[in-house]
Structures are given as C-alpha cells and as structure tokens.
C-alpha positions in Angstrom: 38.6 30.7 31.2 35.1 30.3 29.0 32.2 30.1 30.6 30.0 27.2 30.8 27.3 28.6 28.4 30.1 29.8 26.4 30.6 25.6 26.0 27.1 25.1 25.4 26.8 27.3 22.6 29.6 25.9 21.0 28.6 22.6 21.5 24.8 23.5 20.1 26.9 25.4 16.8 28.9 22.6 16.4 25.9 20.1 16.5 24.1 22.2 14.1 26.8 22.4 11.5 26.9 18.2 11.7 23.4 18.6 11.2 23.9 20.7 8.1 26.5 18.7 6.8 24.8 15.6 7.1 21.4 17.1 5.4 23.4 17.8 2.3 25.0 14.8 1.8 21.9 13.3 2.1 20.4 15.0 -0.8 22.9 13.6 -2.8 21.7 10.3 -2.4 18.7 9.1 -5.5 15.3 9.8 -4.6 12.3 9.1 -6.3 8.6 10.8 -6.4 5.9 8.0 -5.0 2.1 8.1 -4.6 1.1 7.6 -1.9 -1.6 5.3 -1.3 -4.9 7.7 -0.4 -3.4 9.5 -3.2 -3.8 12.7 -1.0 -7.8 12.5 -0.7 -7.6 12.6 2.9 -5.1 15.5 3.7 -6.1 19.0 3.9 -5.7 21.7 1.1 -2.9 23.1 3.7 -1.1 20.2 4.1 2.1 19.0 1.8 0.6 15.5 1.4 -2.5 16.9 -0.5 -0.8 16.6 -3.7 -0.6 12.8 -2.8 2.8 12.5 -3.8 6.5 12.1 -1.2 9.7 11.9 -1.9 11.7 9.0 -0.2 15.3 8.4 -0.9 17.2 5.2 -1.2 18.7 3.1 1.4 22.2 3.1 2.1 24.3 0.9 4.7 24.1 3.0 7.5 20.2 2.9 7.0 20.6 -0.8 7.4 21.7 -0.3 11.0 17.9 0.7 11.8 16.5 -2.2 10.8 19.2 -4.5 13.0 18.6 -1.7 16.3 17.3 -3.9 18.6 16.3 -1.0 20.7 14.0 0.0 17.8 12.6 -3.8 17.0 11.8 -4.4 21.0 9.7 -1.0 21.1 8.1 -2.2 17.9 9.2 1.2 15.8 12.0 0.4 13.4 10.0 0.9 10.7 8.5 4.0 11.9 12.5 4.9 12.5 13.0 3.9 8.5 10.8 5.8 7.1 12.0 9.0 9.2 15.0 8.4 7.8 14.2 7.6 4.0 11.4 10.1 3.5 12.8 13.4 1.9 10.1 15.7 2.3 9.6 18.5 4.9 6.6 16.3 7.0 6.9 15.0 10.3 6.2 11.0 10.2 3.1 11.6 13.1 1.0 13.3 10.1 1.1 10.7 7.9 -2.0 8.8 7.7 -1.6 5.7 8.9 -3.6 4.2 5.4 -0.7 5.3 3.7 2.3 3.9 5.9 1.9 0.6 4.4 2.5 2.1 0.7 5.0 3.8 2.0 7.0 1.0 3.3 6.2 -1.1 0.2 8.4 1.5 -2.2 10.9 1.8 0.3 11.2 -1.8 0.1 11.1 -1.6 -3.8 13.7 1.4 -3.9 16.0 -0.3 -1.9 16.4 -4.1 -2.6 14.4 -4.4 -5.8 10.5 -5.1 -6.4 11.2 -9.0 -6.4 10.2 -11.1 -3.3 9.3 -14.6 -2.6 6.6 -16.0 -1.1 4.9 -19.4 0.1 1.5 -19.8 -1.5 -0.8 -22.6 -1.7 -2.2 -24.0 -5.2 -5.5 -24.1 -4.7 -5.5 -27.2 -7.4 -3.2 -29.4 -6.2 -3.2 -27.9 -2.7 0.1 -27.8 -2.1 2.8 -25.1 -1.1 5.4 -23.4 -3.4 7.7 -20.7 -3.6 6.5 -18.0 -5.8 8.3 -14.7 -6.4 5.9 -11.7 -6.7 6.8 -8.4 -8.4 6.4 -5.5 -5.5 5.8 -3.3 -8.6 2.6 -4.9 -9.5 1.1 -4.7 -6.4 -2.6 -2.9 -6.9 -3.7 -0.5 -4.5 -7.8 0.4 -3.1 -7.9 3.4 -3.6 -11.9 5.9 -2.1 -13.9 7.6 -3.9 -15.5 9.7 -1.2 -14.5 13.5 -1.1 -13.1 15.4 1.5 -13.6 19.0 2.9 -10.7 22.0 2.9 -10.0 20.7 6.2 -9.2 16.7 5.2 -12.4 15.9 7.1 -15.5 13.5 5.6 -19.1 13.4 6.5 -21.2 10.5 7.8 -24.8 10.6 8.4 -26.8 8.6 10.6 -30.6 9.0 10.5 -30.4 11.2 14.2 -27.1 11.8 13.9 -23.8 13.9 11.6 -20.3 12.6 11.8 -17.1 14.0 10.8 -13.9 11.8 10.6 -10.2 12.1 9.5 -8.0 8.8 9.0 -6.0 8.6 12.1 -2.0 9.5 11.5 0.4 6.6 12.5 0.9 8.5 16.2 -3.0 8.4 16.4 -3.2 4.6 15.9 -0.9 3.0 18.0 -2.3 1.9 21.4 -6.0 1.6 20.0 -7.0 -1.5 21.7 -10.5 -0.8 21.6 -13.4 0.0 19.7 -14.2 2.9 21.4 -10.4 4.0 21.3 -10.6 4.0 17.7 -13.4 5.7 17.1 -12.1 8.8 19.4 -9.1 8.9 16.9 -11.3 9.2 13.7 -13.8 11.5 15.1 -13.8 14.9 14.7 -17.1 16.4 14.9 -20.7 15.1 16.2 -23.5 17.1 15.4 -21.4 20.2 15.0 -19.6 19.6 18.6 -16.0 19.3 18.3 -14.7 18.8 22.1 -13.1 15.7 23.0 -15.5 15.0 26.1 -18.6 15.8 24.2 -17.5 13.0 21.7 -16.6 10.7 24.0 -20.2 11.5 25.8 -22.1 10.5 22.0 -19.7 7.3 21.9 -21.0 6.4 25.5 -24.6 7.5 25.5 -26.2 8.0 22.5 -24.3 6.2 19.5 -26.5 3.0 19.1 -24.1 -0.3 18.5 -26.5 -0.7 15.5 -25.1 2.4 13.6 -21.8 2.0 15.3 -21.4 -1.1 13.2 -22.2 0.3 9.9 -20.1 3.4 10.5 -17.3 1.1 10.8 -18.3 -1.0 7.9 -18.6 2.4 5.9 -14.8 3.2 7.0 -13.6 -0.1 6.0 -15.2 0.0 2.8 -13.5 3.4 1.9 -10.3 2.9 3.3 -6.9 3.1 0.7 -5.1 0.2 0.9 -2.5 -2.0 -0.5 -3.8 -5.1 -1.4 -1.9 -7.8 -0.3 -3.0 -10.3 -3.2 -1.0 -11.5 -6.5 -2.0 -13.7 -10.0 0.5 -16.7 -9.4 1.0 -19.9 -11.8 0.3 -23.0 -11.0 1.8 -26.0 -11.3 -0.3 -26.8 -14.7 0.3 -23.8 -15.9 -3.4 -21.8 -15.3 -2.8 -19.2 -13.0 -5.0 -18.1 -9.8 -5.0 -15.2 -7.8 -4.4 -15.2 -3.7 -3.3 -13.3 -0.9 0.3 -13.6 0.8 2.2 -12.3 3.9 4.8 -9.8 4.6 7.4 -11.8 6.7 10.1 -10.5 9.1 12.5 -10.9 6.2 10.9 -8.2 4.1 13.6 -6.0 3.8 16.0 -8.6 3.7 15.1 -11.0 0.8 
C-alpha cells in the first residue's frame, strides 16, 4: 500500500508538470514589448523593470473568464488578476509601480480588443453630448524628468529637513485612506533614518502641514501618467481637446 507522503509527492509532481505544460503553451501565444509608463526612471538598477520595458501577451478566451469572476470583481482585483496573467516577464505584480499599472492595463486593452473605443464627450460649442471613438494608440503619456539613485529612490529637500521616496507598488497602495498612510508608503528615508517608527515619528511631530503640502504638490507634479485626454471633432468640424472616462465596459467595447 503507498504511503500518504508517497501521494503527496505525486500529487505535487503531477501539479508541477501541469504547471510546465501550461507555461509553454503559453509562450506560444503573441506577445509584444511595451513601455511602460515611468519608462523605468523609478526602478532600481537591480530590478528587471529598469530598462522600462514588459512583455505582456495577448488575451485569449480563457483570460476572458477573469474579467467575468465575480469573486475577483467583489474583492475589487480582476484587473490586478489580468495582468498576472497577461504579463510575460519574470516580475511579481506587487513590484510594479503602481504609476505604471494604468499603462499597463491600457496596452492590454489595446493588445487584446484593438486601440478603438467610444466615448461620450461634450462639445464645448454647442454643448452637447456625442459619441466619439478615440484611438487607445494615441493616448500621450507624462512622463518625470527627475533622476533616481541605484536604489530607485529620489531626494526631496525641505529647508530643515531630507526626504527620500520611492512610488509605491500596486500592493503598497491599496488601503491608503489617508494622508498620512500615503506618505508612510512613499517614504523611505528622513534625515538619513530609515526605520518605519522613526518616519512615522517625523510625519507626527515634526513635518509641518506647510511643507507637507508642497511635498505632495512636488509628487504630483512628477508623477508618470497616462493622460486621460483626446483631440475630438466637433460638430462644425474644428476640433477641441478634453478629457474622458474609462467605463466598466473597457475591455468589452
């Protein structure tokens, strides 16, 4: 009679071949190189993302059943469960920035269902509402032109005070329902101290609401983003240029 570790094992060998197996036919499905947003500015020289390019592969059917899992859609992470799926490269999805999982979406949406999508826009002429269809493709990017250390890390200066941040990775942002919550996820270093409860000791004590505004300003102002704006014509033909939403039916229009 076999032991019961003796079933285990086979079970774990048998689960690993599936694995296997399912990795390579998965390489056989068309990929494509994409940039990512931040363009790899705020990754460390170690990291894979530094040359600020992925490789994400198309959809296929059974990828559609991710984006119907209501399991997924109730715990708000079936896009977070996509792009697990689509992205080819060797990096776990918790260290990608989170500045870059909007891009990142944007080309899976393009790969998979083409780059055309309507939207509702208003003329700001005649002030009323039309269906426009946008080319994905064309959508412009913001990209920083601040630089980095070896360690993916930037440096702010107050007059009393040195900062170092990092963009937060999508694990890092979700729950951040306050101020202060955020700014524990982008801090790294104050004044050369690197401990968790010393930080949270300058976010209590010492950093001034004053400066604590224009350090947020000065993150906002350099963070890569998609920009959710398009040129549209309107109905007499001049054109104008305004912002539009991502709807639920994204990945199905």
């Amino acid at each position: 009679m076999a032991k019961m570790t003796d079933r285990y094992e086979n079970k774990n060998l048998i689960n690993l071949a599936k694995d296997k197996y399912e990795q390579k036919q998965r390489s056989t499905i068309p990929s494509e190189i994409i940039t990512l947003t931040s363009e790899g500015k705020i990754y460390s020289d170690s990291s894979i993302l530094s040359s600020g390019k992925i490789e994400m592969r198309y959809m296929t059917a059974y990828d559609e059943d991710i984006l119907t899992n209501a399991s997924y859609v109730k715990e708000g992470v079936v896009l977070d469960k996509l792009l697990e799926s689509l992205i080819v490269t060797d990096v776990d999805l918790d260290d990608i920035a989170q500045v870059d999982k909007d891009g990142l979406i944007l080309n899976a949406r393009i790969l998979s269902y083409g780059a055309e999508y309507p939207v509702q826009v208003i003329d700001p002429t005649t002030k009323k509402q039309s269906e426009q269809v946008i080319d994905l493709s064309k959508i412009k990017t913001k990209t920083i032109d601040i630089t980095s250390d070896e360690h993916g890390e930037f440096e702010y200066t107050t007059k009393t005070h040195s900062i170092k941040f990092k963009y937060p990775t999508i694990s890092q942002s979700k729950d951040l329902s306050t101020i202060s919550d955020f700014l524990k996820s982008i801090i790294v270093e104050v004044n050369g101290l690197r401990k968790p409860a010393e930080i949270d000791h300058f976010l209590k004590y010492e950093f001034l609401v004053k400066d604590s505004k224009e350090f947020q300003s000065y993150i906002l102002d350099n963070t890569p983003t998609i920009l959710l704006e398009y040129e549209f014509e309107g109905d007499d033909g001049s054109t104008f240029t305004a912002g539009f939403q991502v709807g639920a039916n994204f990945f199905w229009s």
